[in-house]
C-alpha positions as CSV (number, residue, x, y, z in Angstrom):
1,X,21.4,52.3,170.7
2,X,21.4,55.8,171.7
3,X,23.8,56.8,168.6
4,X,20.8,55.1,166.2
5,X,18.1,56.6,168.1
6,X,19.5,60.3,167.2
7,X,20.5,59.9,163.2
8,X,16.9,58.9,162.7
9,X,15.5,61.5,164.3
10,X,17.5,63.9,162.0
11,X,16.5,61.9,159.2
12,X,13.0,62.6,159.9
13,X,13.5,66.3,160.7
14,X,14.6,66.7,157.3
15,X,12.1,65.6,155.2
16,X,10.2,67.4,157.5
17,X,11.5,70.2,156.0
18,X,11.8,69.7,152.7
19,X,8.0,68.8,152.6
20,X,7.1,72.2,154.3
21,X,9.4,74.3,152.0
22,X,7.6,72.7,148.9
23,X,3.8,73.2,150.5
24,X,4.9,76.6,151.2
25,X,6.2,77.7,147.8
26,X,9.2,79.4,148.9
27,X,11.3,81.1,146.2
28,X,15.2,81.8,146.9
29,X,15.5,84.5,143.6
30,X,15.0,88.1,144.9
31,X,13.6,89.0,141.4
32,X,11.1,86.9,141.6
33,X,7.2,88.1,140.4
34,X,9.0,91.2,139.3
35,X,8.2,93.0,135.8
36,X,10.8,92.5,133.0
37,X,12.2,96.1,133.0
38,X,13.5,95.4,136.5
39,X,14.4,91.9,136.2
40,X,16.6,93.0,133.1
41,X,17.3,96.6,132.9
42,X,18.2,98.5,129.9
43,X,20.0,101.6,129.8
44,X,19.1,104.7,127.9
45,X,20.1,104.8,124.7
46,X,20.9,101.1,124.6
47,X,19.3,98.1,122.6
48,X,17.5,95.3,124.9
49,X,20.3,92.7,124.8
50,X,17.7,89.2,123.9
51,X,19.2,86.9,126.3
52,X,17.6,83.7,124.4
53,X,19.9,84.9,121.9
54,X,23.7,83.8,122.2
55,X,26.2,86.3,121.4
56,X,28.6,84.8,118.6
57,X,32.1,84.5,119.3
58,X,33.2,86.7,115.9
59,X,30.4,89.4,117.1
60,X,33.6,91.7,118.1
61,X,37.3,91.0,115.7
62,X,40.5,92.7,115.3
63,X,41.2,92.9,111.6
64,X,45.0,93.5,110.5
65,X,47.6,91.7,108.5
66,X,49.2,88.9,110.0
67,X,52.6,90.5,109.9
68,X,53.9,93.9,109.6
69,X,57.2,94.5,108.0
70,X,59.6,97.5,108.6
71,X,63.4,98.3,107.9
72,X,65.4,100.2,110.1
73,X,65.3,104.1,109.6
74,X,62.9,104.4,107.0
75,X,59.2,105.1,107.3
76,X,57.4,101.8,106.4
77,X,54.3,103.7,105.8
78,X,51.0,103.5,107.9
79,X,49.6,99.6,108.9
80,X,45.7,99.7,109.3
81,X,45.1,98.0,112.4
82,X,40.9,98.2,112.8
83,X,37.6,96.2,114.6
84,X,34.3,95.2,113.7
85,X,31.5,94.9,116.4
86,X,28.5,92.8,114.8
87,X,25.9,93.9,117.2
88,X,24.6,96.9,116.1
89,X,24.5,99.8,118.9
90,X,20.6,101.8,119.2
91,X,19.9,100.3,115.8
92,X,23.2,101.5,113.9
93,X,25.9,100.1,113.1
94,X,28.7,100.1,115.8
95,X,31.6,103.0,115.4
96,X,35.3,102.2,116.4
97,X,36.5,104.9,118.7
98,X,32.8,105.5,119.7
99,X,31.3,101.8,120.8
100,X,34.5,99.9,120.4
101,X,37.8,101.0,121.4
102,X,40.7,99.6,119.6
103,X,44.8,100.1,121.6
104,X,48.3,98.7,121.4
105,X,49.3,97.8,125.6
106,X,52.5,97.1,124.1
107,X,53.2,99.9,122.5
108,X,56.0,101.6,124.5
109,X,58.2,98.6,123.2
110,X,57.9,100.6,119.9
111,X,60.1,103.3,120.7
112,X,58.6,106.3,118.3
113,X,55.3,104.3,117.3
114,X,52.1,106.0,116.9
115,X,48.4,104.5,116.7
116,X,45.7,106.6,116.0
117,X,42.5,104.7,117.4
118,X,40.0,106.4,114.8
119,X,41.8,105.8,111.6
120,X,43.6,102.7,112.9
121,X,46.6,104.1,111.4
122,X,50.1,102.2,112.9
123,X,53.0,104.2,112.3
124,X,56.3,103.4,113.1
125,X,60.3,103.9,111.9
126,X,62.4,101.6,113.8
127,X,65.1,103.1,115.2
128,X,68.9,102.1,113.7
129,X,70.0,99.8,116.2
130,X,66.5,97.9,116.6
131,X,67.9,94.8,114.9
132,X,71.1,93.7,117.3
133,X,71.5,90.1,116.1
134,X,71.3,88.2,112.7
135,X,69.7,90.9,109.7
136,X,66.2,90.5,110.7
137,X,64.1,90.5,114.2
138,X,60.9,90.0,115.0
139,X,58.2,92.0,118.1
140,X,55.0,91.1,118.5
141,X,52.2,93.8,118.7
142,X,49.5,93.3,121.2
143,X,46.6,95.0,120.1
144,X,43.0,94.8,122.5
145,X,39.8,95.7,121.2
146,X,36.8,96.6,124.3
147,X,33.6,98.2,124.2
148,X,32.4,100.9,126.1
149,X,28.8,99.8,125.6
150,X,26.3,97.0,126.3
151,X,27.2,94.0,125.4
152,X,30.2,94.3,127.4
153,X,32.9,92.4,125.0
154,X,36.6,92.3,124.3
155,X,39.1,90.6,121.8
156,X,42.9,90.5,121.8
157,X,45.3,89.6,118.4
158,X,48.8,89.4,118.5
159,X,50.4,90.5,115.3
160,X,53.9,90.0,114.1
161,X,56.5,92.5,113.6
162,X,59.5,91.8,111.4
163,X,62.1,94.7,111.3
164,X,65.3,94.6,108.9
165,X,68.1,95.4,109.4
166,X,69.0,98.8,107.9
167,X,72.1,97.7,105.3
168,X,72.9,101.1,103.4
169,X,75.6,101.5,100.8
170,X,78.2,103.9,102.6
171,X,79.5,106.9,100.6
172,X,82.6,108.9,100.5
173,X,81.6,112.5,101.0
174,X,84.4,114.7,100.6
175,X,88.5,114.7,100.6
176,X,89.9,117.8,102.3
177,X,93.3,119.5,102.2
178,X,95.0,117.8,99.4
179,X,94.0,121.1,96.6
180,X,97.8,122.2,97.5
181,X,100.6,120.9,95.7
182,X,103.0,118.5,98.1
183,X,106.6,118.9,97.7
184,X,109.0,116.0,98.0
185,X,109.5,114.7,101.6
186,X,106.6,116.8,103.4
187,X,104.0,115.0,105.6
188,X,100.9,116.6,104.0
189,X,97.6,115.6,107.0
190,X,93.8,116.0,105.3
191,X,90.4,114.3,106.0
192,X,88.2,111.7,104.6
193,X,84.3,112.6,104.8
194,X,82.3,109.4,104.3
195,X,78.6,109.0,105.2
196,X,77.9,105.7,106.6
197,X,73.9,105.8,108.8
198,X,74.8,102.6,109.9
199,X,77.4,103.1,111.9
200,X,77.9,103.7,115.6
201,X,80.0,104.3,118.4
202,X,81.5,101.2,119.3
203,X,84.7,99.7,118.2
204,X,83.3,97.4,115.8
205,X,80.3,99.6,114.6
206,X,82.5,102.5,113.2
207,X,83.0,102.5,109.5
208,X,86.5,100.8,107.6
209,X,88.2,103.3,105.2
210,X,90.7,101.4,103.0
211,X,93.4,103.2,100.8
212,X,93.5,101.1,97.3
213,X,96.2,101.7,94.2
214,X,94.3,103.2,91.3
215,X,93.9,101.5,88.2
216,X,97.0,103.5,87.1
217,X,99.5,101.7,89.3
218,X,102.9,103.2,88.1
219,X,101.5,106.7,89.4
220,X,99.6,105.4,92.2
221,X,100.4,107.1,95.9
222,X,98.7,104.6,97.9
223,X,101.7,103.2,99.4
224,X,102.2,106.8,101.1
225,X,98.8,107.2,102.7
226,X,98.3,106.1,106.2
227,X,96.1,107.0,109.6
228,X,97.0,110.1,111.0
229,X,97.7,109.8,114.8
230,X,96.9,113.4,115.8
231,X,93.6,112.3,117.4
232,X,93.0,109.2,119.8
233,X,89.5,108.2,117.7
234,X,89.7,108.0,114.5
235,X,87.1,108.0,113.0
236,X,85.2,110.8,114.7
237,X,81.2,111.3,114.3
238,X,80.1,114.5,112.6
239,X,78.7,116.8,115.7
240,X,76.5,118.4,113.3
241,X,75.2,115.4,111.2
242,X,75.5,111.9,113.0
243,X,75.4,110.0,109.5
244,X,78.8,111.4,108.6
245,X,82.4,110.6,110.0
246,X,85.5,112.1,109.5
247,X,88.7,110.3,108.8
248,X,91.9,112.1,109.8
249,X,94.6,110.9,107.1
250,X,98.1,111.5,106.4
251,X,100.4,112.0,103.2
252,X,104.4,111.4,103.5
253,X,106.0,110.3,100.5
254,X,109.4,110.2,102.7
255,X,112.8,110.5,101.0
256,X,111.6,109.0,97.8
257,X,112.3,111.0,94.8
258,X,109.1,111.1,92.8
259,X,110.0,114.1,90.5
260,X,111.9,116.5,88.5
261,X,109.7,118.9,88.2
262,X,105.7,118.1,88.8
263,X,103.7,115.3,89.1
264,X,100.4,114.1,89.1
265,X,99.7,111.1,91.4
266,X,96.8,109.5,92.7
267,X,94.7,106.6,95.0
268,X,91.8,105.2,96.0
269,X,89.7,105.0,98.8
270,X,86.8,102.7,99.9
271,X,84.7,102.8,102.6
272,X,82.8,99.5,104.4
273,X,80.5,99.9,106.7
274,X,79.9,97.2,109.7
275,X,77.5,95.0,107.9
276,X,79.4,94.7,105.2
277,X,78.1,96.7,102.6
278,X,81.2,98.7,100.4
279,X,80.7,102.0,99.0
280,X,81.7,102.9,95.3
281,X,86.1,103.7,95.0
282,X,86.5,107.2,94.8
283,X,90.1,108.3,93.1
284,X,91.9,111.3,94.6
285,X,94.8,113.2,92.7
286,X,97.5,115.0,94.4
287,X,100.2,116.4,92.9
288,X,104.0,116.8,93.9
289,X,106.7,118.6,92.9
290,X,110.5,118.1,93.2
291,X,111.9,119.0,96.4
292,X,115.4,120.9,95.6
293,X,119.3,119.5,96.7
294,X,121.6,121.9,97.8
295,X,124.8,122.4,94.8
296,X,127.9,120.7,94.4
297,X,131.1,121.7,93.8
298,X,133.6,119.6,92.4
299,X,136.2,121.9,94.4
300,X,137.4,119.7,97.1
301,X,140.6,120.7,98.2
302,X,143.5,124.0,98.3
303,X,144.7,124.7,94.2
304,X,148.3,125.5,93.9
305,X,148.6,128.3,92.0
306,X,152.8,129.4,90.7
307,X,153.6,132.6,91.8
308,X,155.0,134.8,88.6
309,X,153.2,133.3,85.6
310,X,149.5,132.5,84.5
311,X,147.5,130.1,85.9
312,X,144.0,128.8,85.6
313,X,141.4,126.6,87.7
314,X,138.4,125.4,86.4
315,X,135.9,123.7,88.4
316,X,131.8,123.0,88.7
317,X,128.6,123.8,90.4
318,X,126.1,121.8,89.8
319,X,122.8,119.6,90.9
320,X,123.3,116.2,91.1
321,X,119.6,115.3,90.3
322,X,119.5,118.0,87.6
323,X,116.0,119.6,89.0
324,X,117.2,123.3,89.7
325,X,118.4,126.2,87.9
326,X,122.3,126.7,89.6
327,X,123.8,130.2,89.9
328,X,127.0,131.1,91.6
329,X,128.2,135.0,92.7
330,X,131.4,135.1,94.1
331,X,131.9,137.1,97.5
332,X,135.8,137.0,97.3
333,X,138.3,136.0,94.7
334,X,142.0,135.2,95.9
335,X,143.4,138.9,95.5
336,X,144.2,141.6,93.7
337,X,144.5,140.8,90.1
338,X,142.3,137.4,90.0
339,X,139.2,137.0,87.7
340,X,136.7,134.8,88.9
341,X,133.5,133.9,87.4
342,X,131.7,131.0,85.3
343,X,129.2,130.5,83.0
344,X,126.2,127.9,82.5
345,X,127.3,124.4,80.6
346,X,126.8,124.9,77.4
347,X,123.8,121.8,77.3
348,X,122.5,122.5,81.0
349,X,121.6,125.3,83.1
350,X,121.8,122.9,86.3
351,X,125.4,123.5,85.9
352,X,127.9,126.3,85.7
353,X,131.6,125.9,85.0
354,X,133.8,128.4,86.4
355,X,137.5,129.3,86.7
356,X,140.0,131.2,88.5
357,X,142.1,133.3,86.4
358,X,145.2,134.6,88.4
359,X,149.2,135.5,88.2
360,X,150.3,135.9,91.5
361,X,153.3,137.9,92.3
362,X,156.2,136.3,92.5
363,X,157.7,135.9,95.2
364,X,154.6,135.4,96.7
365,X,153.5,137.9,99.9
366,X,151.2,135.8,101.2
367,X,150.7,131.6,101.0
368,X,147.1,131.1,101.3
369,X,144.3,133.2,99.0
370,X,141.0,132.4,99.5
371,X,137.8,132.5,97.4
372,X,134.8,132.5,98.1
373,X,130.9,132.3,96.5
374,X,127.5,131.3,97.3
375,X,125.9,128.7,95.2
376,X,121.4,128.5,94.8
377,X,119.5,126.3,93.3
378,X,116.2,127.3,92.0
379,X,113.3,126.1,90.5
380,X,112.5,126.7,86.7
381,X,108.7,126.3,87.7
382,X,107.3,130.4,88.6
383,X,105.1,129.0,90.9
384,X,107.5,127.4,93.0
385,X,110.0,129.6,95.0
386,X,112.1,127.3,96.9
387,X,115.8,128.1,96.9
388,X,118.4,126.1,98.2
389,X,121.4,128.5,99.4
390,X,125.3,126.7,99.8
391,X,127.9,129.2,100.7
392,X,131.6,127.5,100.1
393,X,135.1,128.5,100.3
394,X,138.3,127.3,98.9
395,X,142.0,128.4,99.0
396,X,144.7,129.0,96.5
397,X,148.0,128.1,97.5
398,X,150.4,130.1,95.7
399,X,153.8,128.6,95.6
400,X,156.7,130.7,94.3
401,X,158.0,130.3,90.7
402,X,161.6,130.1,89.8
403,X,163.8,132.9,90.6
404,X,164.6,134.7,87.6
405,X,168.1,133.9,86.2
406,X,169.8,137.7,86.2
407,X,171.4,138.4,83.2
408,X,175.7,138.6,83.0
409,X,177.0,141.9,83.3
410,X,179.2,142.8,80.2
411,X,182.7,143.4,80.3
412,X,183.9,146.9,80.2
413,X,185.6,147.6,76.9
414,X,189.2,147.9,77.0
415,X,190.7,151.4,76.7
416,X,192.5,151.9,73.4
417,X,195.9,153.7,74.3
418,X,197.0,156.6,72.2
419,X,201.0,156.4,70.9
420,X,203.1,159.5,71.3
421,X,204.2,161.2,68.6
């Protein structure tokens, strides 16, 4: 009963209230009765803003093509990236950079990027390396447009980046060391130059050099080309121009006989980059000449020679492969009263025939006579002055000859006696 009694006494208390507040006139808006210039104040230099008048939702727009396009490494040339406020500013038209301010808050994602907010110039080259997966990736640039005056308005517009990946053709630069001439079983080393601005550091990203046969395979020298080993890293970047790498590459035709004289050989060489993409053959000529043999002579064992009458020994010096010039001066020949000495073959000056001329007393004073020469070989080329030297040495046994069967003393001649008289 009590409870009842109270809630309509609130009741009535409120309306109460109410009724008073309404005779009363009370206004809750501190504004209230004041002029217009303080109920909505303008600043100076700035257009009333008519409040029965909406503010369209267009009044401030990013304009810019939905997509940019760029391609690693090269400049992909300025994007225009620009606003438009609608509501005019003191009775003018509104001025990006001046009303409006248009930025990139993404930007730093853009390593290298420049936006110039008064010419709404974008300006970017992607570094190489931007795309890391697949040939194309895509960014997205957040660009924000605000104003700095009355109405207080901002926009935002994502736009599309696509950046390809930067696929250039590699290129062979340069082959260095091979201007020499390369004799016959030398290890020539010399370097490959190629240029390749895709590439990098890791194991997979440096550039493939590949040794081909040239279209002339009988002369081809492919097959002797390999890596050289001298350096752990191979290839190594240019210090002085990171596009460029340098091959370290090695020559050994081995024990192969390639020529008699000089020859012109050549092979090819490709480069491929780690996308792929394979630069134009390139054909390098080198050219060898014959690596000379030491001389052989056919003497191959002690002569017997017959003490008391003539006798004669003929042997040869020669090259087996018939690629140098052979000459032969004797240092010692048997003893006194020998002839040595030879002369070239009469079709071939890779060969010399010579003899040992000699009648050795007889009998004999010694057993053993021994002669001796030194045999070169030598290039008929001038410009190539190898000699191969082979000192040899051979004995004459002399054996001795029949003795001499003396002649029979004559009889004396009986005395013819004398008769008395």
């Amino acid at each position: 009963m009590k409870g009842s009694f109270l809630r309509a006494a609130g009741l009535v208390a409120c309306l109460f209230m109410v009724n008073a507040c309404d005779k009363s006139n009370f206004q809750q808006d501190p504004y209230a009765g004041q002029p217009d210039s303080v109920r909505n104040p303008v600043r100076p230099g700035e257009d009333k803003i008519d409040a029965s008048k909406p503010i369209p939702s267009d009044a401030l727009k990013i304009e810019a093509d939905e997509y940019f396009s760029f391609k690693e490494g090269y400049d992909g040339g300025a994007k225009i990236i620009v606003a438009h406020m609608l509501i005019p500013v003191n009775g003018r038209q509104a001025k990006m950079g001046e009303d409006f301010i248009v930025s990139i808050k993404n930007i730093s994602n853009f390593p290298g990027a420049t936006y110039d907010s008064l010419t709404g110039e974008f300006k970017w080259i992607p570094p190489f390396g931007t795309v890391d997966v697949g040939t194309t990736q895509s960014f997205d640039l957040e660009v924000e447009v605000y104003t700095k005056t009355q109405p207080i308005m901002m926009a935002r517009k994502s736009i599309a980046v696509f950046v390809a990946r930067s696929e250039n053709d590699p290129e062979i630069v340069s082959v260095d060391g091979l201007t020499q001439r390369i004799r016959e079983g030398e290890k020539r080393e010399f370097t490959v130059t190629v240029k390749d601005p895709d590439g990098d550091e890791t194991a997979t990203g440096r550039p493939r050099l590949l040794v081909v046969a040239s279209s002339r395979g009988a002369q081809s020298a492919a097959h002797m080309v390999t890596t050289s080993n001298s350096t752990g890293v191979n290839p190594m970047r240019d210090p002085q121009d990171p596009s460029k790498w340098i091959f370290r590459m090695a020559i050994e035709p081995g024990n192969q006989e390639i020529t008699a004289s000089l020859m012109k050989l050549n092979f090819g060489l490709v480069v491929i980059s780690r996308h792929g993409r394979m630069s134009a053959p390139t054909t390098t000529e080198v050219e060898f000449y014959t690596r000379l043999q030491q001389p052989v002579v056919s003497w191959k064992e002690p002569v017997p020679f017959i003490g008391g009458q003539p006798n004669v020994f003929t042997f040869t010096v020669y090259d087996p492969p018939s690629e140098g010039r052979v000459e032969v001066v004797f240092s010692q020949c048997a003893s006194s009263g020998a002839v040595c000495k030879c002369r070239p073959q009469s079709y071939s000056s890779y060969a010399q025939v010579c003899t040992v001329t000699w009648t050795p007393p007889n009998p004999p004073y010694a057993q053993h006579h021994k002669v001796s020469l030194i045999a070169t070989t030598s290039s008929p080329n001038p410009w190539d002055t190898q000699v191969m030297t082979y000192p040899f040495s051979e004995y004459i046994r002399v054996e001795p000859g029949p003795t001499p069967t003396p002649a029979p003393t004559p009889e004396p001649t009986p005395a013819v006696r004398r008769r008395k008289k």
